[in-house]
MARDO-601593 format. One record per residue (C-alpha): residue in three letters; residue number from 1; x negated, z, y. Coordinates in steps of 0.001 Angstrom, whole numbers. Example, Ala and Ser with C-alpha at 12.3 -4.5 7.8 and 13.67 -1.06 7.14 Angstrom:
BEGIN
PT  type  seq       c1       c3       c2
PT   ALA    1   -12300     7800    -4500
PT   SER    2   -13670     7140    -1060
//
This chain:
BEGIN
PT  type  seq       c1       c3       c2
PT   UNK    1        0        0        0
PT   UNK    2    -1268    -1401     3021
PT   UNK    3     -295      641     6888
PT   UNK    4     -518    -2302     9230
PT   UNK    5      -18    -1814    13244
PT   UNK    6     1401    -4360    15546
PT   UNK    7     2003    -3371    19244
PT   UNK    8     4853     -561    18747
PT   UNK    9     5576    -1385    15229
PT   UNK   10     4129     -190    12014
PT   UNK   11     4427    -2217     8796
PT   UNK   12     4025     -776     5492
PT   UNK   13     2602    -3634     3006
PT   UNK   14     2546    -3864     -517
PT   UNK   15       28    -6967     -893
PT   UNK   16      858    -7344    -4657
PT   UNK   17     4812    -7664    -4091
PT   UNK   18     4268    -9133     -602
PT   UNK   19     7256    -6456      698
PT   UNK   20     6746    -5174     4031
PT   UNK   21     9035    -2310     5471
PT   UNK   22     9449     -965     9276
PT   UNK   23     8411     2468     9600
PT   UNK   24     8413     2802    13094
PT   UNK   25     9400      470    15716
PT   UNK   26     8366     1999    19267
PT   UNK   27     9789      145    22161
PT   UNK   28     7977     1573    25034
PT   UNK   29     4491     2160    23987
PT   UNK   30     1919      423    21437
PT   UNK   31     -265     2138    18374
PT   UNK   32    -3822     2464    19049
PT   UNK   33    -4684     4239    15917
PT   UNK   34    -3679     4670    12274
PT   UNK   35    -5110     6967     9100
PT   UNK   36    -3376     8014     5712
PT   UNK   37    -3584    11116     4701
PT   UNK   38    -6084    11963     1424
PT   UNK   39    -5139    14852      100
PT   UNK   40    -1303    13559     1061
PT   UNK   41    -1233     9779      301
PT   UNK   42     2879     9519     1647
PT   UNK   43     1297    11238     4710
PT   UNK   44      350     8840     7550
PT   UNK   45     -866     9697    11512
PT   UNK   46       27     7708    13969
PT   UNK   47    -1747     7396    17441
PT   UNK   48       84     6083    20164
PT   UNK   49     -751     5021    23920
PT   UNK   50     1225     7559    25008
PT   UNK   51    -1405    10273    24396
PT   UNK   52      747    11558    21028
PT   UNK   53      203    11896    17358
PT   UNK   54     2660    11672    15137
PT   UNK   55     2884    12509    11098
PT   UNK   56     5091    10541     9033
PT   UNK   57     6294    10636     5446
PT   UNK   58     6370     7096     4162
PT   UNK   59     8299     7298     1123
PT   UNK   60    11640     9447     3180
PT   UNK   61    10408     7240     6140
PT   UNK   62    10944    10476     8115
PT   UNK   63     8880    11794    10924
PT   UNK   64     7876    15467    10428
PT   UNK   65     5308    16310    12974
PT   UNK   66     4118    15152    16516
PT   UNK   67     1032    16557    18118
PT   UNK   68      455    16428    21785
PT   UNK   69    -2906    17456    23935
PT   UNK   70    -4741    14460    24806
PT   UNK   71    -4030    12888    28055
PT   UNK   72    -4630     9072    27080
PT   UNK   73    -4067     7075    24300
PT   UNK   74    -5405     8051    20731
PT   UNK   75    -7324     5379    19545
PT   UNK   76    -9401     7224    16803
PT   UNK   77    -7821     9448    13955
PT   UNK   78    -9691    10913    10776
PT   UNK   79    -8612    13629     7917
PT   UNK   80   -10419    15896     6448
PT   UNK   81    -8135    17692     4189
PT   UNK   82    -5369    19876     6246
PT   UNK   83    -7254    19241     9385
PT   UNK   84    -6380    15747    11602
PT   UNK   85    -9111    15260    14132
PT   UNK   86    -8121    12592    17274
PT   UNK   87   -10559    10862    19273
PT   UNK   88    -8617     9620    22483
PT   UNK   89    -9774     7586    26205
PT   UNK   90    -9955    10628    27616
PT   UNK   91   -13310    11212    26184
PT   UNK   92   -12068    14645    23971
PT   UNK   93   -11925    14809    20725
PT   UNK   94    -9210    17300    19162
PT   UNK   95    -8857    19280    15860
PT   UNK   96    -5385    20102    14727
PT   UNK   97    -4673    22588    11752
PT   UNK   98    -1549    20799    10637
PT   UNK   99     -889    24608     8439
PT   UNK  100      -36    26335    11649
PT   UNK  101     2715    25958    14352
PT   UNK  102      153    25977    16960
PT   UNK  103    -1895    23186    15570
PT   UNK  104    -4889    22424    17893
PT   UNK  105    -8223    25167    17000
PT   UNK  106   -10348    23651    18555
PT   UNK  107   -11704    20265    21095
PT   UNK  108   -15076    18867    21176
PT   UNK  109   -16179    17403    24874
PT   UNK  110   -19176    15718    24766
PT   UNK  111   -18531    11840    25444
PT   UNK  112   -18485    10181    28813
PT   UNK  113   -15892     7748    27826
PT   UNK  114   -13269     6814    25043
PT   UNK  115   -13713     7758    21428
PT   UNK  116   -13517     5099    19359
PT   UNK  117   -14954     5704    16141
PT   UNK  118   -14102     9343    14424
PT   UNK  119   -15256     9848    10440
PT   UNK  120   -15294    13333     8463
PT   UNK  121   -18271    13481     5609
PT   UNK  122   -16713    12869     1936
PT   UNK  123   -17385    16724     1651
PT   UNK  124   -16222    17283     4948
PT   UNK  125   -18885    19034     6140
PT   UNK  126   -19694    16876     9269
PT   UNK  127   -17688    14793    11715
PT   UNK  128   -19127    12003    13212
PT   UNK  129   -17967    10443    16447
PT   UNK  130   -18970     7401    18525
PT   UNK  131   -17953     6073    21866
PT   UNK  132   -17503     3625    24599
PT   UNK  133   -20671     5703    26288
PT   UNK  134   -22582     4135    23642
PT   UNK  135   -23243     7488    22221
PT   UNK  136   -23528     9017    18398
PT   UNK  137   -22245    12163    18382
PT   UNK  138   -22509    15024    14742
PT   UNK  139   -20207    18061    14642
PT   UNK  140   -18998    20789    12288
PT   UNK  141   -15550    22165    12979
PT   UNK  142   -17029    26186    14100
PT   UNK  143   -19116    24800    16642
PT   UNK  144   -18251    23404    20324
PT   UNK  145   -21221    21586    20115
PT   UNK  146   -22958    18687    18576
PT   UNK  147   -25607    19115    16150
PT   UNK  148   -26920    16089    16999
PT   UNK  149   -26203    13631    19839
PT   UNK  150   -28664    10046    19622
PT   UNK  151   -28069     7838    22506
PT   UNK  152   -30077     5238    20497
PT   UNK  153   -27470     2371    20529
PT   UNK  154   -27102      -54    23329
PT   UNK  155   -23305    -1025    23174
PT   UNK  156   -20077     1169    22047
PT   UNK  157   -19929     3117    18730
PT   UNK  158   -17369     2241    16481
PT   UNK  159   -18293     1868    13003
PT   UNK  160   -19278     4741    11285
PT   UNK  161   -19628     4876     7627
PT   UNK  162   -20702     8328     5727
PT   UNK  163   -22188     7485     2085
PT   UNK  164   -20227     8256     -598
PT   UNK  165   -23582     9028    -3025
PT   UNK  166   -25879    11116     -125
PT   UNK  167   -23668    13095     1750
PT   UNK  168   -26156    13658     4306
PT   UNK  169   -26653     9478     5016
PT   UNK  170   -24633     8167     8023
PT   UNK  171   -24163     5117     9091
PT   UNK  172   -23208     3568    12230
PT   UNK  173   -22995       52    13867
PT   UNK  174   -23349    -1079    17857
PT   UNK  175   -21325    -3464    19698
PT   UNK  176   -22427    -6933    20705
PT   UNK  177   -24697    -5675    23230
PT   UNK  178   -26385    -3519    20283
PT   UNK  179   -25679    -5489    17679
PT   UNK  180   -27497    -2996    15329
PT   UNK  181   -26745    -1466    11895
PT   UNK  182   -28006     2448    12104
PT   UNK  183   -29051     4736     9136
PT   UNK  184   -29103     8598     9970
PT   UNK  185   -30139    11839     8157
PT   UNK  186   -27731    14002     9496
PT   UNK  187   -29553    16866     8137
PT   UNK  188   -32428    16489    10212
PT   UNK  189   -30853    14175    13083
PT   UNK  190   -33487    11132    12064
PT   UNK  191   -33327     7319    12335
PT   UNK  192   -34164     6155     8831
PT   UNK  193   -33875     2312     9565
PT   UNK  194   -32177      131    12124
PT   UNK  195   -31126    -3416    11543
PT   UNK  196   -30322    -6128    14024
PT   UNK  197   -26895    -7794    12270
PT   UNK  198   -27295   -10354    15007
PT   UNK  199   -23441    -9953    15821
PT   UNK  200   -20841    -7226    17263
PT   UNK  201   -20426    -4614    14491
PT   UNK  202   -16703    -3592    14479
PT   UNK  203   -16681    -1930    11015
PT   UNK  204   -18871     -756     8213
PT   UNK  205   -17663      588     4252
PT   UNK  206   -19833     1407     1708
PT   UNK  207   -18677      449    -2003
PT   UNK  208   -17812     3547    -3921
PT   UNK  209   -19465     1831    -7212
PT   UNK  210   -22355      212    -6212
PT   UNK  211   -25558      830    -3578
PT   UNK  212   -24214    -1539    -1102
PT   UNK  213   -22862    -1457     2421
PT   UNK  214   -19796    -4263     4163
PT   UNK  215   -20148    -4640     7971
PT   UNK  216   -17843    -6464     9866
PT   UNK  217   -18861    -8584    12997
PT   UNK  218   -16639    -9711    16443
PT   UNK  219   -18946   -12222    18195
PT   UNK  220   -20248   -14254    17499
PT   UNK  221   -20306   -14219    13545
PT   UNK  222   -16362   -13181    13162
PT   UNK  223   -18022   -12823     9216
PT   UNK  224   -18598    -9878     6860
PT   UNK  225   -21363    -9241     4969
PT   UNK  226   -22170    -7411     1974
PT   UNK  227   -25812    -5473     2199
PT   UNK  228   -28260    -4425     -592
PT   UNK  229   -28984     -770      -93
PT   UNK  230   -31464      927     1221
PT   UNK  231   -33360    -2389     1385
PT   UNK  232   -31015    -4395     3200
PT   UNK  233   -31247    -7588     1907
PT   UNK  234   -28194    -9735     2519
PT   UNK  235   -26371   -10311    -1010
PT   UNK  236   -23193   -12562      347
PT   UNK  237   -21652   -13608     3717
PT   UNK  238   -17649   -13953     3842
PT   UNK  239   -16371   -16501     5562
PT   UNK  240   -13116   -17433     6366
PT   UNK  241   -12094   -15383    10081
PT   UNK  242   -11274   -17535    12720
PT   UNK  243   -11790   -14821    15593
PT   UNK  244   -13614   -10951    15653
PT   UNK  245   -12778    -8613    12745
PT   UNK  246   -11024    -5529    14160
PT   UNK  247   -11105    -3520    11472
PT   UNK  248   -11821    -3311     7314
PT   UNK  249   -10025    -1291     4676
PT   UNK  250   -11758     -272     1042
PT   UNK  251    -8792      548    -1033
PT   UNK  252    -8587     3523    -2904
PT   UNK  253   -10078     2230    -5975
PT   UNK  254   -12905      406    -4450
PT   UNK  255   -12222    -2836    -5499
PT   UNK  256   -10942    -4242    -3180
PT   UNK  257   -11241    -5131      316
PT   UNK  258    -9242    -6148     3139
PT   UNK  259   -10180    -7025     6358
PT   UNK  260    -8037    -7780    10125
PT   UNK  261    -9030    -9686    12708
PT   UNK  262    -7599   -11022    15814
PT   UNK  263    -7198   -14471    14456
PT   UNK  264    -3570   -12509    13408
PT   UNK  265    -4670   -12816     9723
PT   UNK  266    -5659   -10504     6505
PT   UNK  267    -7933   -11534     3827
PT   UNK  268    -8545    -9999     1022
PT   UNK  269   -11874    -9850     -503
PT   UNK  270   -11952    -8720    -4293
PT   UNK  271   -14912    -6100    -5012
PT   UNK  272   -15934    -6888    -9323
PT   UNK  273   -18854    -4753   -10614
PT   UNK  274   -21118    -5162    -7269
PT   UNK  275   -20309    -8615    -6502
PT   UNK  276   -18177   -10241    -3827
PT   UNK  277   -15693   -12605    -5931
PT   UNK  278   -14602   -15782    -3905
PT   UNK  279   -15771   -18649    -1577
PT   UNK  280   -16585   -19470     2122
PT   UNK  281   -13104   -20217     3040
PT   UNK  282   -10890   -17696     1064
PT   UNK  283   -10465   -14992     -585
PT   UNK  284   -10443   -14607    -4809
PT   UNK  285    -6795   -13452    -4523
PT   UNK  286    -6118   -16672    -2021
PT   UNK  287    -4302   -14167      353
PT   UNK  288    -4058   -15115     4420
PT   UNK  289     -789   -13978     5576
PT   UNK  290      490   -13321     9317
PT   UNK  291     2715   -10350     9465
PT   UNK  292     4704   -10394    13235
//
C-alpha cells in the first residue's frame, strides 16, 4: 500500500490491484509531508501547510489525532516508535509523545531555515535532520542540543539515509549546488567519504538485503542509481524520469522500489537478490501511472 500526496488530497494506492481510495481531500491547504507509522502500519501523519499534523487510521479512514505547534508548514515527518518528530519552515523541529494528551516534550532549534529532511536511526537512538541552511544536524531525544552539527554541504539537506547493518553510518545527500553523497560516523561526528553524484540528490535508501545504497537525482540527471557499498562503484543507472525525482520509497520488504518525480509519474523498480531488474526506459513490473 502506497500513501501518495497531491495538493490537498491524499491517495491510498494498492499498486498490485491498481485501487486508489481518498483519504483526505483538503480544500484550503496542500500536504507538504507524509510518513506511516512502523510500529502502527494503519497509522499515517499527515503534514499540512497550515502548520498542523494530523494522525489518521487508514483502514476506518478516520482521523484520530491533530497536533499543532509549528508556525509554518510541516514539510518533514519521521517515527520512531510512539514518538512523531516534525521538521517544519519555521526552522524547529518538534517531538510529540503521541501516549500523552499533551503531546509535544520537547523542540530542537538549531537550523536557520526550513527542515527538510528528518530520519530516526533503525534503533532509534539518533535523529538526524537537514535543512535549507545547508546544514547536518545529530540529536537524541534528552538533549536540546545537537551532538553533532557539520556545515560540510554546499546546497540544502534532504536526503538522509541511516544504514540498516551499522547503526552508527549516516548518510546524507546535497542539493544541486552540492551535489554530494556524504558518509558519517555518528559516533564520532566524522566524514568517512564524500562523493560528487554530479546531480541534485533528492533522496537516498539503502537495500535492507544487500551492501548497496539508491540515490535519487533532480537536475540534471532526473536518474537513480544503485551504489556498491562502501566502495562506491556505480552497479546500474535507472532511466526512465522525464523531470527531478522528488522522492523514493523502499517497501517494507525491500524489494521493491518506487520512485516520484515531477514528471507526474511513478515507476517502480523491482529489487531481486542485489540486482536492479529492468531496462533504461521502464520498470520490470512495466508500471508508469499518473494518479490526479
Amino acid at each position: 500500500m502506497i500513501a501518495l500526496a497531491l495538493d490537498g488530497v491524499l491517495y491510498t494506492w494498492n499498486p498490485i490491484t491498481m485501487e486508489a481510495n481518498t483519504l483526505v481531500d483538503f480544500t484550503s491547504k496542500y500536504i507538504s509531508s507524509v510518513s506511516w507509522s512502523g510500529d502502527a502500519p494503519q497509522y499515517i501523519a499527515i503534514g499540512t501547510s497550515t502548520c498542523e499534523i494530523q494522525i489518521w487510521d487508514t483502514e476506518r479512514k478516520l482521523q484520530i489525532r491533530s497536533l499543532t505547534g509549528h508556525t509554518s508548514r510541516v514539510g518533514s515527518l519521521s517515527w520512531n516508535h510512539h514518538i512523531l518528530t516534525s521538521g517544519s519552515m519555521d526552522s524547529t523541529i518538534l517531538n510529540y509523545d503521541l501516549r500523552i494528551p499533551s503531546p509535544i516534550i520537547s523542540q530542537f532549534s538549531h537550523h536557520e531555515g526550513e527542515v527538510c529532511g528528518l530520519k530516526w536511526s533503525p534503533d532509534g537512538s539518533k535523529l538526524a535532520s537537514g535543512g535549507n541552511d545547508n546544514r547536518l544536524n545529530v540529536w537524541q531525544l534528552q538533549y536540546p542540543h545537537p551532538l553533532y552539527t557539520r556545515n560540510d554541504h554546499k546546497a540544502c539537506v534532504r536526503a538522509l539515509a541511516w544504514c540498516p547493518w551499522r547503526t552508527e553510518l549516516l548518510a546524507s545527500g546535497g542539493g544541486s549546488a552540492d551535489r554530494t553523497i556524504k558518509f558519517w560516523n555518528t559516533a564520532t561526528g566524522s566524514c568517512l567519504n564524500s562523493l560528487d553524484s554530479e546531480s541534485q540528490v533528492s533522496a537516498l535508501n539503502w537495500s535492507k538485503h544487500t551492501k548497496e545504497i539508491i540515490s535519487a537525482h533532480g537536475f540534471s540527471k532526473y536518474s537513480l542509481v544503485v551504489w556498491k557499498y562502501p566502495s562506491m562503484a556505480p552497479i546500474a543507472e535507472l532511466l526512465g524520469h522525464e523531470q527531478r525525482v522528488l522522492h523514493v520509497a523502499l517497501s517494507p520488504d525491500g524489494s521493491t522500489l518506487v520512485s516520484a518525480s515531477a514528471d507526474e509519474t511513478l515507476r517502480f523498480w523491482r529489487i531481486c537478490e542485489g540486482s536492479v531488474k529492468g531496462n533504461n526506459t521502464s520498470s520490470n513490473l512495466s508500471l508508469s501511472t499518473r494518479i490526479r
